[in-house]
C-alpha positions as a Markdown table, in Angstrom:
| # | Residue | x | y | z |
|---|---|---|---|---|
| 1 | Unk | 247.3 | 33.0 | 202.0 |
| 2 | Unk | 245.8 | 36.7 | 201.1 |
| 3 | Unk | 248.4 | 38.4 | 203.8 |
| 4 | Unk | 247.5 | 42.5 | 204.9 |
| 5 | Unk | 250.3 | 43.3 | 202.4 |
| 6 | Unk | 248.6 | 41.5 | 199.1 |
| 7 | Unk | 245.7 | 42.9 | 200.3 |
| 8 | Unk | 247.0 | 46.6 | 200.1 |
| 9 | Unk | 248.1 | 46.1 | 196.9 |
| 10 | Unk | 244.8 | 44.4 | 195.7 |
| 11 | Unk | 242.7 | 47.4 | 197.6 |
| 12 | Unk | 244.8 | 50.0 | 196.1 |
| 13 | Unk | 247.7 | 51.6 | 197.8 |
| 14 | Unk | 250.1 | 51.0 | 195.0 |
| 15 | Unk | 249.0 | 52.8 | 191.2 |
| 16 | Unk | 248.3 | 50.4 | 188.8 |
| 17 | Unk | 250.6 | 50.4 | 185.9 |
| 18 | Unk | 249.1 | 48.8 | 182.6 |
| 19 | Unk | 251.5 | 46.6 | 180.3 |
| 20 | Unk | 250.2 | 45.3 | 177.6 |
| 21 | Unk | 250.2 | 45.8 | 173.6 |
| 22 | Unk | 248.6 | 48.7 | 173.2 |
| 23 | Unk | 250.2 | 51.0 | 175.9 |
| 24 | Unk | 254.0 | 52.7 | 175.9 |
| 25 | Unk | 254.6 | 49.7 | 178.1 |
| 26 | Unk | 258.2 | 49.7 | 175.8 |
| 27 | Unk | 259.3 | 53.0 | 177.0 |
| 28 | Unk | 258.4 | 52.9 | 180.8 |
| 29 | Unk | 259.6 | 48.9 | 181.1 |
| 30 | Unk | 261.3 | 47.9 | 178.3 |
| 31 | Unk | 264.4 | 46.2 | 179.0 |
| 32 | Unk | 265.7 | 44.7 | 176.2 |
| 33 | Unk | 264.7 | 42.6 | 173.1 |
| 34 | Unk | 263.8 | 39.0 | 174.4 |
| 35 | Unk | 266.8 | 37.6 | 171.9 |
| 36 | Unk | 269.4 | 39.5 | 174.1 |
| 37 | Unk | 268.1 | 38.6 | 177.2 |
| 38 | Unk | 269.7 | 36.5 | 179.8 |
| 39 | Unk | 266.7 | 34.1 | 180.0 |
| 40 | Unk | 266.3 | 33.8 | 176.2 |
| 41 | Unk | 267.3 | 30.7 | 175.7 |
| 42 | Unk | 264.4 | 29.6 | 178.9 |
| 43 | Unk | 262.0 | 32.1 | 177.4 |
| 44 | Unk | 262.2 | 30.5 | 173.8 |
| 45 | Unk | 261.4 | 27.1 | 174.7 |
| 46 | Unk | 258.4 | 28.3 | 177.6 |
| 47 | Unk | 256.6 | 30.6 | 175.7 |
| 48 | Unk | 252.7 | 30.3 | 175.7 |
| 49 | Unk | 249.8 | 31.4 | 173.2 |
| 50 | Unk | 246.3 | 31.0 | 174.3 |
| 51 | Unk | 243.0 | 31.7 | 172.7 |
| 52 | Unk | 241.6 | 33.4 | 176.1 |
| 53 | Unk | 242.8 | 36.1 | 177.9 |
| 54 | Unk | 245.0 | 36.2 | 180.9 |
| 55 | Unk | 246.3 | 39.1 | 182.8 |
| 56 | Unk | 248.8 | 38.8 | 186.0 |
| 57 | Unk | 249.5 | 41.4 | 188.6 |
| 58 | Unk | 252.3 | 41.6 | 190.7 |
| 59 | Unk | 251.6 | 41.8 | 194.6 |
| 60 | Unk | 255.1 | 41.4 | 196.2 |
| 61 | Unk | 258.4 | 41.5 | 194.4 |
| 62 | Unk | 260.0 | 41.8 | 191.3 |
| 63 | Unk | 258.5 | 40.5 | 188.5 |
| 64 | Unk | 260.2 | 40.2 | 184.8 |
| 65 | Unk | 258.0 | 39.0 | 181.6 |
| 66 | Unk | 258.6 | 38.2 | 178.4 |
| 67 | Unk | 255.7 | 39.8 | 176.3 |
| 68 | Unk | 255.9 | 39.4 | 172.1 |
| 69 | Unk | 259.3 | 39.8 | 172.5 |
| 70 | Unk | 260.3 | 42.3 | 174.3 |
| 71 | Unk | 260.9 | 41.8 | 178.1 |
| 72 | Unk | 259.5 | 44.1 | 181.2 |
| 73 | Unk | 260.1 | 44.0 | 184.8 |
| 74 | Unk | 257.4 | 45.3 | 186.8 |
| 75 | Unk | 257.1 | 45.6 | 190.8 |
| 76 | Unk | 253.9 | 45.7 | 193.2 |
| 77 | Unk | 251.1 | 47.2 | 191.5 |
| 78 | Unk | 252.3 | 46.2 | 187.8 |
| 79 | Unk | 249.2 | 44.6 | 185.7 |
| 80 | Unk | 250.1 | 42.5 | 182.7 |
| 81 | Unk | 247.5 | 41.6 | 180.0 |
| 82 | Unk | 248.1 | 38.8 | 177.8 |
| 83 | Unk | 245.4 | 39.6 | 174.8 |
| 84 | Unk | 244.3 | 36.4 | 172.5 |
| 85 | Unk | 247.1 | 34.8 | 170.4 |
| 86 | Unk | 250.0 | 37.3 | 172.2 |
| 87 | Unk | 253.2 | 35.6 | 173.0 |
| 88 | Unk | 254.2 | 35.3 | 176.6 |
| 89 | Unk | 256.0 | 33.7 | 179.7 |
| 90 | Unk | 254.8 | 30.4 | 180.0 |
| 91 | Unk | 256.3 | 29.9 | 184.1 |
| 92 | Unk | 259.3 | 31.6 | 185.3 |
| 93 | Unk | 262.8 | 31.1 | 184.5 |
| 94 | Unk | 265.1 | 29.5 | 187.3 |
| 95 | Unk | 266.7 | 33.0 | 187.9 |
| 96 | Unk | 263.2 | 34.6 | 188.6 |
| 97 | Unk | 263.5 | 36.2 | 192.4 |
| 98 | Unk | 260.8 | 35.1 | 195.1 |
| 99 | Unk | 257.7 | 36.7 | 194.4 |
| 100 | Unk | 253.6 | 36.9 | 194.7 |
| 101 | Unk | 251.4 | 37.3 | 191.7 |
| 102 | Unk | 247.5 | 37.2 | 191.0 |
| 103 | Unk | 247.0 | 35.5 | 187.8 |
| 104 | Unk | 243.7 | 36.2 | 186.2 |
| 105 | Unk | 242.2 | 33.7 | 183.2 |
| 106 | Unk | 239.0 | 35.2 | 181.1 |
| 107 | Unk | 236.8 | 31.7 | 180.3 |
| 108 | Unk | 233.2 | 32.7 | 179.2 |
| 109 | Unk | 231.2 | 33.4 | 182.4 |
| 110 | Unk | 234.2 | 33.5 | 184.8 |
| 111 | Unk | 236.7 | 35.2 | 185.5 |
| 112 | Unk | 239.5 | 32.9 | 187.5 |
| 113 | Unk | 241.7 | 34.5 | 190.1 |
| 114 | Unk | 244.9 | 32.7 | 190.8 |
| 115 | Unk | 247.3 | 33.4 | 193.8 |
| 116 | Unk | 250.5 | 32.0 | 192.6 |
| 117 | Unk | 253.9 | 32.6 | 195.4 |
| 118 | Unk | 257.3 | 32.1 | 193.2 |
| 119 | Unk | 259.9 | 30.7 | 195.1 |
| 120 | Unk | 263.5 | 29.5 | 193.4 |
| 121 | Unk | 262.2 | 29.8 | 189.8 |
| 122 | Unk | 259.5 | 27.3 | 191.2 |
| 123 | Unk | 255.4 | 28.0 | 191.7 |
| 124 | Unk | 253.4 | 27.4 | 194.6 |
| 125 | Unk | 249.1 | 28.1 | 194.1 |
| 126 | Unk | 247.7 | 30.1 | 196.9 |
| 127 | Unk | 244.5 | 31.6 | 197.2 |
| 128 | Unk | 241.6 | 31.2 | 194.6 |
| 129 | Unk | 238.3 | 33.6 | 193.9 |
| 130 | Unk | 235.8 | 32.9 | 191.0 |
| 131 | Unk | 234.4 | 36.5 | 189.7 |
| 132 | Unk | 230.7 | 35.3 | 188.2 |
| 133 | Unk | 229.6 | 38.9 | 187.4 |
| 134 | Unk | 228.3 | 38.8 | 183.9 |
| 135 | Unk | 228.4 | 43.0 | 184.0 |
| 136 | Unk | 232.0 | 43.3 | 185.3 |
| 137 | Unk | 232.9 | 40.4 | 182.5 |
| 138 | Unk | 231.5 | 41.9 | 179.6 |
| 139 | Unk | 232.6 | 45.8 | 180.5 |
| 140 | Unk | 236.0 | 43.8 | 181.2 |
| 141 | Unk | 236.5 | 42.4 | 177.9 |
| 142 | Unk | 234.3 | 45.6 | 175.9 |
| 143 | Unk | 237.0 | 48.2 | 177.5 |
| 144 | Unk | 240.0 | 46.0 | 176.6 |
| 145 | Unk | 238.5 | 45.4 | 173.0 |
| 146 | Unk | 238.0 | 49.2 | 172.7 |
| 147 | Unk | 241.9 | 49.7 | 174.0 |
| 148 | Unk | 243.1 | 47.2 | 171.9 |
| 149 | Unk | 241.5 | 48.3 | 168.6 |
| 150 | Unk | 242.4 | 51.9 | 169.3 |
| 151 | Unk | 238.6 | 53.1 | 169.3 |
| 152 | Unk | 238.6 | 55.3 | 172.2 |
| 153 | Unk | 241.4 | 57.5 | 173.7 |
| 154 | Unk | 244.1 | 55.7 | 175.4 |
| 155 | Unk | 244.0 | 57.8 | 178.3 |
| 156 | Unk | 240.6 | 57.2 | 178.7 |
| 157 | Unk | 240.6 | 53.7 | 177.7 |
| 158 | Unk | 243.7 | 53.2 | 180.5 |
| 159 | Unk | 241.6 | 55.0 | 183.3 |
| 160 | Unk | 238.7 | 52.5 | 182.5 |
| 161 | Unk | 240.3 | 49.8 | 182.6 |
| 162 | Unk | 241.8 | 50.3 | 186.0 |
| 163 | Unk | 238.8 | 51.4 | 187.6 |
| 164 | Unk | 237.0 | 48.3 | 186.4 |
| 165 | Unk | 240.0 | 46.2 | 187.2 |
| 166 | Unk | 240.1 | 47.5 | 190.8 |
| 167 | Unk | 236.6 | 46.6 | 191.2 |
| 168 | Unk | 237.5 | 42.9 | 190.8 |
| 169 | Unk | 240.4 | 43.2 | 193.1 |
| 170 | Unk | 238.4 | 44.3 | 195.7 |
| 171 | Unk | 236.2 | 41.7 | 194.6 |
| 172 | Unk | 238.8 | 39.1 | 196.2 |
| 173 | Unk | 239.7 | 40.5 | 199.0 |
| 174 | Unk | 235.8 | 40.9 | 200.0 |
| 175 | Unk | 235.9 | 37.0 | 199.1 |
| 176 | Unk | 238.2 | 35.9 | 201.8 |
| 177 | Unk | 236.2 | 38.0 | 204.1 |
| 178 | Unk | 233.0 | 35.9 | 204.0 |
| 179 | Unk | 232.5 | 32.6 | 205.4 |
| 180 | Unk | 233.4 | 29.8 | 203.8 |
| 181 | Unk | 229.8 | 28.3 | 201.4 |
| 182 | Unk | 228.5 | 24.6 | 201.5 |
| 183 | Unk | 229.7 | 23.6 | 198.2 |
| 184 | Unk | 233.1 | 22.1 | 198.1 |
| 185 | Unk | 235.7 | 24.2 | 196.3 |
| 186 | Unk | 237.2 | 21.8 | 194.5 |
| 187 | Unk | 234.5 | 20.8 | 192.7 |
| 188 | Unk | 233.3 | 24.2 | 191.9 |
| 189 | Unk | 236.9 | 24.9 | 190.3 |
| 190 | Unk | 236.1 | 21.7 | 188.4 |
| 191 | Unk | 233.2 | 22.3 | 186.9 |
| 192 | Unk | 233.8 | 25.9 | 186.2 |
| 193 | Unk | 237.0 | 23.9 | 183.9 |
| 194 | Unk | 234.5 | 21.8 | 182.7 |
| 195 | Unk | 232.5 | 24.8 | 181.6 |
| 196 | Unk | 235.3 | 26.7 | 179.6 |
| 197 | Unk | 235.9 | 23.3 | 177.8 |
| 198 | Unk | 232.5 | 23.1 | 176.8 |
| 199 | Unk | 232.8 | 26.4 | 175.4 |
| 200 | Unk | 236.2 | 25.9 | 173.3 |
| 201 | Unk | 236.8 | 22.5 | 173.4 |
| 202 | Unk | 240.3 | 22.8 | 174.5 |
| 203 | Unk | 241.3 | 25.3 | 171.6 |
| 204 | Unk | 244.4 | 27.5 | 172.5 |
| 205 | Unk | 245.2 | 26.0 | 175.7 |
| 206 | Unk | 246.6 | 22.6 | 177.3 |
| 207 | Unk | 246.2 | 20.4 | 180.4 |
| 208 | Unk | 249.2 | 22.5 | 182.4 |
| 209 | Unk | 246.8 | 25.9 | 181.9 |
| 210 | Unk | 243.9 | 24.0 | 182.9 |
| 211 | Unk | 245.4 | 22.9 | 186.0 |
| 212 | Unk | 246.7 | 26.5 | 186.5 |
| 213 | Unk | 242.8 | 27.8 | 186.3 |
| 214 | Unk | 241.4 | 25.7 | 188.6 |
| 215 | Unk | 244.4 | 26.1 | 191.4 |
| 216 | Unk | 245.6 | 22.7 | 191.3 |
| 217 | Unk | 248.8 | 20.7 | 190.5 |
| 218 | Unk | 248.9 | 19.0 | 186.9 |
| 219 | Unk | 248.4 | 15.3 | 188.2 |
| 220 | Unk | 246.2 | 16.8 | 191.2 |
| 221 | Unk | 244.0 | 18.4 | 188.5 |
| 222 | Unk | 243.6 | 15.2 | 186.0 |
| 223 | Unk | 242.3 | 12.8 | 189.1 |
| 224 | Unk | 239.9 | 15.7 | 190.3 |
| 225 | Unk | 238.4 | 16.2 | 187.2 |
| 226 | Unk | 237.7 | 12.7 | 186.9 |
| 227 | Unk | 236.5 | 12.6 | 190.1 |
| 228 | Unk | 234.1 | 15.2 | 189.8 |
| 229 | Unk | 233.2 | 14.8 | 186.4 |
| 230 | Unk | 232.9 | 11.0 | 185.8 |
| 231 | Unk | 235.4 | 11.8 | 182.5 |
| 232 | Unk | 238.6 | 12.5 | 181.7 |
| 233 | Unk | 239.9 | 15.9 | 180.6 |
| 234 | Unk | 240.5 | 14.3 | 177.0 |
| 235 | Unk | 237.3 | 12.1 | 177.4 |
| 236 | Unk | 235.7 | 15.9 | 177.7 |
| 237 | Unk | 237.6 | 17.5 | 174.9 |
| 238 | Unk | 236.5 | 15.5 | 172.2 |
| 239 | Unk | 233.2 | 14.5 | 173.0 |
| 240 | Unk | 232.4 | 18.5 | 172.8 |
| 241 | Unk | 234.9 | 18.3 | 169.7 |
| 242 | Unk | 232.6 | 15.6 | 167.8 |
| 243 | Unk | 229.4 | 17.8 | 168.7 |
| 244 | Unk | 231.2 | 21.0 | 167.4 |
| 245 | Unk | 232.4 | 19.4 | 164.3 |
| 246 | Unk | 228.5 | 18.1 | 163.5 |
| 247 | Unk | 228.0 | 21.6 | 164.1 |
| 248 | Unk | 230.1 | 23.1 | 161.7 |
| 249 | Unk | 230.1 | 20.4 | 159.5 |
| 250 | Unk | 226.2 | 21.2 | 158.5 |
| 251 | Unk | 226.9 | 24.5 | 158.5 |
| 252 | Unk | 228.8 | 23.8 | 155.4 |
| 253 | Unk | 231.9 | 24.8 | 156.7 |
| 254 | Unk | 235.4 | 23.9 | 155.2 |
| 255 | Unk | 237.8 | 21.4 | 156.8 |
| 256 | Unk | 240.7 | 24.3 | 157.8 |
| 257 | Unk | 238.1 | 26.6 | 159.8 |
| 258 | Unk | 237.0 | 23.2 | 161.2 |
| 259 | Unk | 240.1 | 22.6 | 162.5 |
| 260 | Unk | 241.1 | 26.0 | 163.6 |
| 261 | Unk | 237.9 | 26.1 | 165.6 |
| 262 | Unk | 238.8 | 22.6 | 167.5 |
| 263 | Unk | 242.0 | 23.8 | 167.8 |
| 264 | Unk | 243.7 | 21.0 | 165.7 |
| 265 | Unk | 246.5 | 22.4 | 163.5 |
| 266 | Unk | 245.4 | 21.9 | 160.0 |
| 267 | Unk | 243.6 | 19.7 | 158.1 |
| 268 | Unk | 245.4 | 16.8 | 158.1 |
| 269 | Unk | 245.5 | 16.8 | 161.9 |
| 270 | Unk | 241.3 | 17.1 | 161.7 |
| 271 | Unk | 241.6 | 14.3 | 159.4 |
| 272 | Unk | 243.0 | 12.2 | 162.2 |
| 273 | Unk | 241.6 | 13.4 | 165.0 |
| 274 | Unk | 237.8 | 12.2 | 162.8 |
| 275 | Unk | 239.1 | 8.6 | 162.4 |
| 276 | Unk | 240.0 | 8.0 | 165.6 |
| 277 | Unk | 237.2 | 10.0 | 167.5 |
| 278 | Unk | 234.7 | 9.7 | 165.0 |
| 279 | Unk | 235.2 | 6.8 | 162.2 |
| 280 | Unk | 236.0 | 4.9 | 164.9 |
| 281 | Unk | 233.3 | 5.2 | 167.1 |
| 282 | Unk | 230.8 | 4.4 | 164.4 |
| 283 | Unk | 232.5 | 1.4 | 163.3 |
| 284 | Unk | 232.6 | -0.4 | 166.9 |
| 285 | Unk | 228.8 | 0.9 | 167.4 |
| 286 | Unk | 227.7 | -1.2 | 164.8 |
| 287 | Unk | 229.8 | -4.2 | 164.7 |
């Protein structure tokens, strides 16, 4: 539930402090080298990498995140960005105090927003807002690019993406106010999954972050999508898979950027996923 007091926070009563890669994140937060840490051994074994974007902010509580190796605490207010291929919490450790984040997951055209309550190192989902706004998007991911490439002033770069940040947090809490649509919001949450995997086909992310995205428990997720979809989440994944890899595969493209691009780990991997997906599939069609 989006209570008065996650609302403050979303509308702006506490300052947003950035931490992320390109900031001075390590002398305001820093703790201490993720190898000395007291979750390390946790942190070593859950640590995620996606090819999408993620940020979390923190709306009640004490919050402490393991970010390409170096580990930050952060209270209300703090906004964590996870750029493409960084290193990062993947969960929270059994140690982690209670606490309420927003979770945030850039997929092309939509921008998820994930109300996540910790409670005894475990996760509960809580509230869930779909941002659609192809402007706020692309001056989303154009100010963080900018940031993140060092082509603008940092100060400058910082201010924007606050401001622009804010606007989608205001975003949600204008969300709860209206009345509920028609359209079931299940299957919206669904087919907005079903979307990003048409876009990557599953590259840099697994069924666990899928779930996350759309709000729902792992097994919860899996029946839903079949539900709504007619397919399984794998079904989906490779049938965009075999269209990308006719794709690529005209384009003259070689067999390791193949596989990087269907997020297979090398070759060999490609070379397996083709026989069984692929080799198969023509050899029952024409027996």
């Amino acid at each position: 539930m989006l209570t008065e007091a996650k609302q403050r926070v979303l509308l702006g009563e506490y300052p947003l402090r950035l931490v992320a890669s390109f900031t001075d994140s390590e002398r305001m937060l820093a703790q201490a080298p993720q190898s000395q840490e007291r979750d390390a051994a946790w942190r070593r074994q859950f640590t995620q990498v996606h090819a999408h974007r993620e940020a979390m902010l923190v709306l009640q509580g004490e919050v402490t995140q393991g970010l390409n190796g170096v580990v930050y605490h952060g209270g209300p207010g703090t906004l964590f960005l996870y750029d493409v291929g960084e290193r990062h919490d993947g969960g929270f450790p059994p140690t982690a105090p209670d606490s309420d984040q927003m979770w945030m997951f850039f997929a092309p055209g939509f921008i998820t927003c994930q109300g996540v309550e910790v409670r005894g190192g475990r996760y509960g989902r809580d509230f869930r807002h779909s941002c659609k706004s192809p402007e706020l998007i692309k001056r989303l991911n154009n100010t963080w690019d900018a940031a993140a490439k060092g082509a603008v002033r940092l100060d400058l770069a910082l201010a924007q993406l606050r401001a622009l940040f804010s606007v989608l947090f205001t975003d949600v809490v204008a969300a709860v106010e209206r009345p509920p649509g028609g359209s079931s919001v299940q299957k919206e949450a669904i087919l907005e999954i079903k979307q990003f995997l048409q876009h990557t086909a599953g590259r840099g992310v697994d069924v666990t972050t899928l779930a996350r995205m759309a709000g729902f428990s792992r097994s919860h997720f899996l029946r839903l999508f079949r539900q709504h979809v007619g397919m399984t989440v794998y079904e989906v994944i490779n049938e965009v898979r075999r269209q990308r890899y006719q794709e690529l595969l005209a384009e003259g493209v070689s067999m390791k950027v193949i596989a990087d691009e269907l997020g297979l780990q090398s070759s060999s991997a490609l070379a397996h996923w083709r026989r069984k997906h692929i080799d198969a599939k023509k050899t029952s069609a024409t027996e």
